[in-house]
N, CA, C and O atoms as a MOPAC input file, in Angstrom:
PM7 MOZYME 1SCF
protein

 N    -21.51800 1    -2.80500 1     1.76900 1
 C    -20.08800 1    -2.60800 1     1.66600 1
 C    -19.64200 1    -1.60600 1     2.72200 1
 O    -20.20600 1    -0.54500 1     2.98800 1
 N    -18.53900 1    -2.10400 1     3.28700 1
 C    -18.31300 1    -1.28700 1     4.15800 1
 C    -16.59100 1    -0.20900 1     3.70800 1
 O    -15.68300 1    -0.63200 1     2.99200 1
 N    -16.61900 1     0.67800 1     4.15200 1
 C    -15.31700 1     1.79900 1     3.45700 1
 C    -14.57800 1     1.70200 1     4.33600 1
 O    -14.80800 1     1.52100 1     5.53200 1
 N    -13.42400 1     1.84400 1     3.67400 1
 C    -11.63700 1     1.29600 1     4.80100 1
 C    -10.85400 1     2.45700 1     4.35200 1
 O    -11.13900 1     3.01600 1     3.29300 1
 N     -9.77600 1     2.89500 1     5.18000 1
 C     -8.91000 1     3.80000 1     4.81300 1
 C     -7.83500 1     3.29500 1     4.31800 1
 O     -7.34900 1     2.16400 1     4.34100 1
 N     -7.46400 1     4.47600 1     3.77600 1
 C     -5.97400 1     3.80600 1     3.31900 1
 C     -4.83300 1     4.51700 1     4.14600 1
 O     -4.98600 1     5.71500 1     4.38300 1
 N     -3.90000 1     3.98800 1     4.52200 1
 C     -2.80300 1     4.92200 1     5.18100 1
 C     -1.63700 1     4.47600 1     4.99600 1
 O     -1.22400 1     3.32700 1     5.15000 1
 N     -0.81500 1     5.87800 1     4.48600 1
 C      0.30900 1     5.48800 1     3.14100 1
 C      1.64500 1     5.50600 1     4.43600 1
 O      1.38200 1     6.16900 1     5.43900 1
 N      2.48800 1     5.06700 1     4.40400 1
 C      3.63700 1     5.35000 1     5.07900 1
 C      4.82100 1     4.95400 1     4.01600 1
 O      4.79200 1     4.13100 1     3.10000 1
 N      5.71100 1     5.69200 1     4.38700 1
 C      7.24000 1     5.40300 1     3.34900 1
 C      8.37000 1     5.34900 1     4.19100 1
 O      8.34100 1     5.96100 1     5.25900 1
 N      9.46700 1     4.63000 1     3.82000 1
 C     10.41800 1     4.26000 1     4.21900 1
 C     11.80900 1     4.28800 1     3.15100 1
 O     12.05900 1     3.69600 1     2.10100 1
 N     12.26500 1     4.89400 1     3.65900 1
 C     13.73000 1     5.06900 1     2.49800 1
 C     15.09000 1     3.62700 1     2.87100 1
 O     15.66100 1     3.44500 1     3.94600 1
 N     15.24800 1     2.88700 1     1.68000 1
 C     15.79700 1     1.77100 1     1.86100 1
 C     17.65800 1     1.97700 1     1.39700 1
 O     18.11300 1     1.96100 1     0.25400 1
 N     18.36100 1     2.14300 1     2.58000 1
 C     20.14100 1     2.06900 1     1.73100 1
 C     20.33900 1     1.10100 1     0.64600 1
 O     19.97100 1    -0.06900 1     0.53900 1
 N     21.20200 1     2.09300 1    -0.35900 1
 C     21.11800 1     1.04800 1    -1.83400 1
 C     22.81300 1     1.58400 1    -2.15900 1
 O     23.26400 1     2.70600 1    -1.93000 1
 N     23.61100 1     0.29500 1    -2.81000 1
 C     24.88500 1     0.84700 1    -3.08400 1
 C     24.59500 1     1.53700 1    -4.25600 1
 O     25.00000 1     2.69700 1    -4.34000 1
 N     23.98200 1     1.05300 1    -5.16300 1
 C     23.82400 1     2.07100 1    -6.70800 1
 C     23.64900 1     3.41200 1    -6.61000 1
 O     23.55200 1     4.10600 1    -5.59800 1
 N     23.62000 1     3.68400 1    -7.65600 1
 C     23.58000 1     5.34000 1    -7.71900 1
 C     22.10200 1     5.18600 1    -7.92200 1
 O     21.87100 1     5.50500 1    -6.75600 1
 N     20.90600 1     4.97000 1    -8.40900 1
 C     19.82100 1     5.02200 1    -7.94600 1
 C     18.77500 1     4.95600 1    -6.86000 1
 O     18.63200 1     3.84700 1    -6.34600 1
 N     18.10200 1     5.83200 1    -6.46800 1
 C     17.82500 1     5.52400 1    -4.93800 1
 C     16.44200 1     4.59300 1    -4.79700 1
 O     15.34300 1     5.00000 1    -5.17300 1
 N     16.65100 1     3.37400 1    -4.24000 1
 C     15.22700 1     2.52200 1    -4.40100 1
 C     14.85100 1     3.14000 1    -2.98800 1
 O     15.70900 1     3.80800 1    -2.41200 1
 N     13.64500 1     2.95400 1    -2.42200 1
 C     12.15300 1     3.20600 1    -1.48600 1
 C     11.52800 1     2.08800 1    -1.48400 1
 O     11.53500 1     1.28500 1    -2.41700 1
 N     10.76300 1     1.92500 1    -0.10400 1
 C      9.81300 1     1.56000 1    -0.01700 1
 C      8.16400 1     2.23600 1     0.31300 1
 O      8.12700 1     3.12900 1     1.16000 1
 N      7.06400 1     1.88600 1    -0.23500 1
 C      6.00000 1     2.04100 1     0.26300 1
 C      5.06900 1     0.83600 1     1.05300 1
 O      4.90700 1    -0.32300 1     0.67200 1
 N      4.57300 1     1.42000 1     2.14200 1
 C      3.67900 1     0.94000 1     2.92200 1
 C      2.38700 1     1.40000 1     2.87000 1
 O      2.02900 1     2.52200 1     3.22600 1
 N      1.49600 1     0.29600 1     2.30500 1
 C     -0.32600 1     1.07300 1     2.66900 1
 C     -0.63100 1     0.15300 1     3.29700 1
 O     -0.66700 1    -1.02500 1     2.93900 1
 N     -1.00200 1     0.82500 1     4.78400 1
 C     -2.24700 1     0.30200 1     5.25700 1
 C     -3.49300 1     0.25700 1     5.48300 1
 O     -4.00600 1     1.30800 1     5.86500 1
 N     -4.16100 1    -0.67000 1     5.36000 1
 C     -5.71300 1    -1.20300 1     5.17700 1
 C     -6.47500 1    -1.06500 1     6.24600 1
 O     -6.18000 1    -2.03300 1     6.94800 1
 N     -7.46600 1    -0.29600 1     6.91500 1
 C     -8.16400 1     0.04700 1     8.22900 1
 C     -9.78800 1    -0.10700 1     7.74200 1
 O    -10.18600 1     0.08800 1     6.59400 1
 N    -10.48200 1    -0.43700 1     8.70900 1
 C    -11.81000 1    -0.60200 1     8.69100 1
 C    -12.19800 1     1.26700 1     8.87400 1
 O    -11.62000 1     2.13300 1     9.53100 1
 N    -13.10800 1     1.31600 1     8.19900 1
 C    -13.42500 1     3.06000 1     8.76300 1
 C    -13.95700 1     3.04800 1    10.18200 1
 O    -13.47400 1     3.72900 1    11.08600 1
 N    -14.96100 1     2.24400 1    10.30800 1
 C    -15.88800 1     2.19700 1    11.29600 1
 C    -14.55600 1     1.83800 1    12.74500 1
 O    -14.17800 1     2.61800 1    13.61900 1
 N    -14.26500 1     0.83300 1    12.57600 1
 C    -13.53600 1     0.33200 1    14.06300 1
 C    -11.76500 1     0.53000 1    13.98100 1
 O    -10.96500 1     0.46900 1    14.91500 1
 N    -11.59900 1     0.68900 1    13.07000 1
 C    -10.44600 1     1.52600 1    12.55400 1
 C     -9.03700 1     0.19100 1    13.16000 1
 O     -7.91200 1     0.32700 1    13.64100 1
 N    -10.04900 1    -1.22800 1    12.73000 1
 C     -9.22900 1    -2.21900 1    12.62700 1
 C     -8.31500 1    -2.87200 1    11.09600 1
 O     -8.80600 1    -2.95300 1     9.97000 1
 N     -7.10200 1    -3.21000 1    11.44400 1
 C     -6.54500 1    -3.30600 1    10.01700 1
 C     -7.56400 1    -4.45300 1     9.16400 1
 O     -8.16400 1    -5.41700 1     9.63900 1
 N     -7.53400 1    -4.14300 1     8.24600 1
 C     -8.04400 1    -5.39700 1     6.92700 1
 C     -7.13200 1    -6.03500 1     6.51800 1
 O     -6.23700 1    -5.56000 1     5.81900 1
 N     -7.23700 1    -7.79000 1     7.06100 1
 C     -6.65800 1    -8.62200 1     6.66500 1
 C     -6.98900 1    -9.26200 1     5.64300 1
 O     -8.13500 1    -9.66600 1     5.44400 1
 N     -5.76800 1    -9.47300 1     4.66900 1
 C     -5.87200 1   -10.09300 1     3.25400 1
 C     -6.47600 1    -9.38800 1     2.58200 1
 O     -7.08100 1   -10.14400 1     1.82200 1
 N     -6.88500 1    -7.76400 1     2.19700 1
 C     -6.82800 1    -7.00500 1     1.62400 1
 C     -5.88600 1    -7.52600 1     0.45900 1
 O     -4.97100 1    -8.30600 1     0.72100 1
 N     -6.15400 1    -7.02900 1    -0.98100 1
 C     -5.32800 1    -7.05900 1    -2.04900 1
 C     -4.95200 1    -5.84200 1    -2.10200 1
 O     -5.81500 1    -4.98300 1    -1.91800 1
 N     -3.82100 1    -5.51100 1    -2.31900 1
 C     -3.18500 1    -4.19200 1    -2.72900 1
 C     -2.43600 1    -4.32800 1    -4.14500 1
 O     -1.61500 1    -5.23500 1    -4.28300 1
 N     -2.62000 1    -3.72600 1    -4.85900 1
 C     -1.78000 1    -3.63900 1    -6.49000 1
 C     -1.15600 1    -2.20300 1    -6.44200 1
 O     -1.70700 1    -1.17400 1    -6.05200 1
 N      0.08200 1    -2.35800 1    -6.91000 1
 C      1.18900 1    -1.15500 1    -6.93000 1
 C      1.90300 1    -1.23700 1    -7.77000 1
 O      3.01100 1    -1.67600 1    -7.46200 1
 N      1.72000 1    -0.95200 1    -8.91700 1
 C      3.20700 1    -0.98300 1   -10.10500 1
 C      3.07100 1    -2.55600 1   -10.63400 1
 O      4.11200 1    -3.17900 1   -10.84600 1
 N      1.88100 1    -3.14200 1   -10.82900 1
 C      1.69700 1    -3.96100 1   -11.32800 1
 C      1.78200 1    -5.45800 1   -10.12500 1
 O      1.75100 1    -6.67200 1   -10.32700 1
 N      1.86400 1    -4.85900 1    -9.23000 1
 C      2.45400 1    -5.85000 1    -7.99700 1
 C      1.50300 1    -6.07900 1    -6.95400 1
 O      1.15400 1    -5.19600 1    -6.17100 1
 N      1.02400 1    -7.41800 1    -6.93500 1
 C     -0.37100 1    -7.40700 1    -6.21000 1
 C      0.20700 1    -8.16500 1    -4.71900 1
 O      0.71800 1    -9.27600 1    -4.57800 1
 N     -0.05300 1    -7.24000 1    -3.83100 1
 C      0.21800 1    -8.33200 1    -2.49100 1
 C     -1.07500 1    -8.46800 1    -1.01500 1
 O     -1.78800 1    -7.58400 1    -0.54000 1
 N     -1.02400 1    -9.05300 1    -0.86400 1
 C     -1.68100 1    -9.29700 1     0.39600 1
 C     -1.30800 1    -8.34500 1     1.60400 1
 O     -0.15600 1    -8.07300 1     1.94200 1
 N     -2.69100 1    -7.79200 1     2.31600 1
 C     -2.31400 1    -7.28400 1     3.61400 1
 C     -1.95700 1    -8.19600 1     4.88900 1
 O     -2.73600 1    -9.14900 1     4.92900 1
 N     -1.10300 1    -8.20700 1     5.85700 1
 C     -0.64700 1    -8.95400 1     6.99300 1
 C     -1.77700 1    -8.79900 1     7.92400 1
 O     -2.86200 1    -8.49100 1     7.43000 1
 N     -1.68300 1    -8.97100 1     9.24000 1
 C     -2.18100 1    -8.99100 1    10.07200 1
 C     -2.04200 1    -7.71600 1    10.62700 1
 O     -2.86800 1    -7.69400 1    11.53900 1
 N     -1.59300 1    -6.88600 1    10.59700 1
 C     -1.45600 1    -5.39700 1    10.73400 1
 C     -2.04300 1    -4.94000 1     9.82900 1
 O     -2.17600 1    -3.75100 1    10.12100 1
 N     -2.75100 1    -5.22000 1     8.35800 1
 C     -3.36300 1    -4.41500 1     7.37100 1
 C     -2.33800 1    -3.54100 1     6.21000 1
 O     -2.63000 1    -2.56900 1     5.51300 1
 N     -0.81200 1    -4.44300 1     6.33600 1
 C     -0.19400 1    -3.67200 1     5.69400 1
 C      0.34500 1    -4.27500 1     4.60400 1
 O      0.63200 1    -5.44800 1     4.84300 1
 N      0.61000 1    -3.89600 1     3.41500 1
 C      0.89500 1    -4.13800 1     1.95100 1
 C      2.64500 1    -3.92700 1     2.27600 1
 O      2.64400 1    -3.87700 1     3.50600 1
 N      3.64500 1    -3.82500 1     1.97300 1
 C      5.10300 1    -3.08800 1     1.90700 1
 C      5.62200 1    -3.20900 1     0.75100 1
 O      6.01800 1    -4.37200 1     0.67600 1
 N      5.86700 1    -2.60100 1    -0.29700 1
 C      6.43900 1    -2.68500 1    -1.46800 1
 C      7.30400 1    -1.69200 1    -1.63700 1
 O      7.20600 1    -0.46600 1    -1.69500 1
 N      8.53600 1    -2.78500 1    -1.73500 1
 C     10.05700 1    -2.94600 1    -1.92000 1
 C     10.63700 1    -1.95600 1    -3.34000 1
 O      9.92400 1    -1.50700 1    -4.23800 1
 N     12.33900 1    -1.78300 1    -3.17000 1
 C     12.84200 1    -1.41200 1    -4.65200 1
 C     12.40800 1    -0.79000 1    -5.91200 1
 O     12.82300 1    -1.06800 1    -7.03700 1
 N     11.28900 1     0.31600 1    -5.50500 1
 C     10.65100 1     1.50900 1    -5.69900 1
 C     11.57700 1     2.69200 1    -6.47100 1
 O     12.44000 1     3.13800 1    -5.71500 1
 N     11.57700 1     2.93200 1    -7.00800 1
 C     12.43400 1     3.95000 1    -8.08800 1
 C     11.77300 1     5.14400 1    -7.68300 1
 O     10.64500 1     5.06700 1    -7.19600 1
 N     12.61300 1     6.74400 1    -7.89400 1
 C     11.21600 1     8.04600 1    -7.68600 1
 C     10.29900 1     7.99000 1    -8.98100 1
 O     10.72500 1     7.66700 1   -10.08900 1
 N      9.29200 1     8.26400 1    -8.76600 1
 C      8.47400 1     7.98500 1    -9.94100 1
 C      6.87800 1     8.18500 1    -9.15500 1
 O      6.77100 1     8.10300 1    -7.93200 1
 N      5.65100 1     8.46400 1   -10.10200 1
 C      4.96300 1     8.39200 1    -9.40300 1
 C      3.42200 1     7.41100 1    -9.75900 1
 O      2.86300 1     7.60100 1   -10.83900 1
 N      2.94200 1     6.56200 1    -8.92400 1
 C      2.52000 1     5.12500 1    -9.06900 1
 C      1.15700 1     5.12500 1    -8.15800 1
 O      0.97700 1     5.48000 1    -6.99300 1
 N      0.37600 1     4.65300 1    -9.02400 1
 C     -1.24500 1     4.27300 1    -8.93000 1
 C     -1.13600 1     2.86400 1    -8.22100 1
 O     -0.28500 1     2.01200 1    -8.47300 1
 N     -2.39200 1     2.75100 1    -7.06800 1
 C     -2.12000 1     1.75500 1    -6.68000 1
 C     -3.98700 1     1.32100 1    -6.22500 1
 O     -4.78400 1     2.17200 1    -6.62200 1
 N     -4.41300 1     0.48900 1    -5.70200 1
 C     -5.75000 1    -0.00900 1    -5.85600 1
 C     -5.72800 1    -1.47300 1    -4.60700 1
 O     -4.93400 1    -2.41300 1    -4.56100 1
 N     -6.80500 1    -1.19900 1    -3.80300 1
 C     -7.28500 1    -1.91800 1    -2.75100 1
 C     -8.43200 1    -2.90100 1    -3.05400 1
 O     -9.41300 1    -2.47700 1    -3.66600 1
 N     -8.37600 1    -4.09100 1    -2.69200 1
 C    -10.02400 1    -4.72100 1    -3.25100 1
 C     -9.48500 1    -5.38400 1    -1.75800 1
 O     -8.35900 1    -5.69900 1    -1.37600 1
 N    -11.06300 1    -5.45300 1    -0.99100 1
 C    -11.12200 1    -6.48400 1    -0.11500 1
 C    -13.07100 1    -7.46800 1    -0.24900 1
 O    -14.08300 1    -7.33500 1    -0.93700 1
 N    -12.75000 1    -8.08000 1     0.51500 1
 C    -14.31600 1    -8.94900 1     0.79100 1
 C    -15.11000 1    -8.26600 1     1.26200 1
 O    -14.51200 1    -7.45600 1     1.97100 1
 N    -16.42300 1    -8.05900 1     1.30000 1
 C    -17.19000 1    -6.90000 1     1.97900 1
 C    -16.81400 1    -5.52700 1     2.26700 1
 O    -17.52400 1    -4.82800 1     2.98900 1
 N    -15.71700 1    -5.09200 1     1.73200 1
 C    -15.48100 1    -3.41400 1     1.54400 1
 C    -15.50800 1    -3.07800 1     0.08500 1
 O    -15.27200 1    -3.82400 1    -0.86600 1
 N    -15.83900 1    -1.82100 1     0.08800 1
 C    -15.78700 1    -0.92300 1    -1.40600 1
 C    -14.26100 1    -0.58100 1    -1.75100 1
 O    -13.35000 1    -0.33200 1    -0.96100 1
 N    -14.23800 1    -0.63400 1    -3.04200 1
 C    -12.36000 1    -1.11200 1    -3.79800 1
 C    -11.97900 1     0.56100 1    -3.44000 1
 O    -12.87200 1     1.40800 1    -3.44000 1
 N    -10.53600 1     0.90600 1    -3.13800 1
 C    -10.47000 1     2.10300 1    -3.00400 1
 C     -9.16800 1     2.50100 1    -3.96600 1
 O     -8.54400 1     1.50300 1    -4.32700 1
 N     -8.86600 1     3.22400 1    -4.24100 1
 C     -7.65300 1     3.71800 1    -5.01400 1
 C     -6.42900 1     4.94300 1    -4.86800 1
 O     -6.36500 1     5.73000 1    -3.92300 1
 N     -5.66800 1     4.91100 1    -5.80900 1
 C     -5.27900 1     6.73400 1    -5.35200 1
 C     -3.54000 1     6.16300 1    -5.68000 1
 O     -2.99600 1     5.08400 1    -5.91200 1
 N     -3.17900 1     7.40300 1    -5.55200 1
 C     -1.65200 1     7.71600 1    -6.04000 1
 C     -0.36100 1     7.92000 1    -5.16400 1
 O     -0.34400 1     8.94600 1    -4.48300 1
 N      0.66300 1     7.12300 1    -5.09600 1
 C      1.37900 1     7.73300 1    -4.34200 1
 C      2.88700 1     8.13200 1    -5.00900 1
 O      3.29100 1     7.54500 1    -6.01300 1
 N      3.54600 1     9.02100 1    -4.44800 1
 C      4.21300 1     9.73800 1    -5.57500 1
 C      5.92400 1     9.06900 1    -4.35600 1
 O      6.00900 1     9.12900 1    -3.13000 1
 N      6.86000 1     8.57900 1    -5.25600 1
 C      7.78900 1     8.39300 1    -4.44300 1
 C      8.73000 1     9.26500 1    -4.95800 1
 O      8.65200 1     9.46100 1    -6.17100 1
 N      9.97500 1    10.08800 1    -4.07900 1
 C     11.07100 1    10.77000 1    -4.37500 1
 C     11.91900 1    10.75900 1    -2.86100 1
 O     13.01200 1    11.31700 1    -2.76200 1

């Protein structure tokens, strides 16, 4: 098994409501060649998506709150961890 990073990026999305939705971005990297992992599974708030061709997950209409999220790919070790949105 080989170990991948995770690398969180956020993005704040304009919303007319009075609640403020977010987005999060994790991306999926090989450790070793520090190439993205394609088709990586990412789960976030119950929301499982596929990594792109860049290694990236993006999940949308995000409330502040703070949310566990979990990586499984093919030949890498599953990785996990928390990201806190506000």
């Amino acid at each position: 098994m080989r170990p991948f990073y995770l690398t969180l990026a956020f993005a704040t999305l304009a919303t007319v409501s009075a609640f403020a939705q977010h987005s999060a971005t994790i991306t999926v990297t090989d450790l070793g060649t520090a190439a993205p992992v394609v088709n990586a599974t990412v789960s976030l708030d119950g929301n499982f998506i596929s990594t792109d061709a860049a290694g990236q997950a993006v999940f949308s209409g995000l409330a502040d709150n703070t949310y566990d999220y979990s990586v499984a790919a093919t030949c890498y070790s599953p990785g996990s961890g928390t990201v806190i949105i506000a």
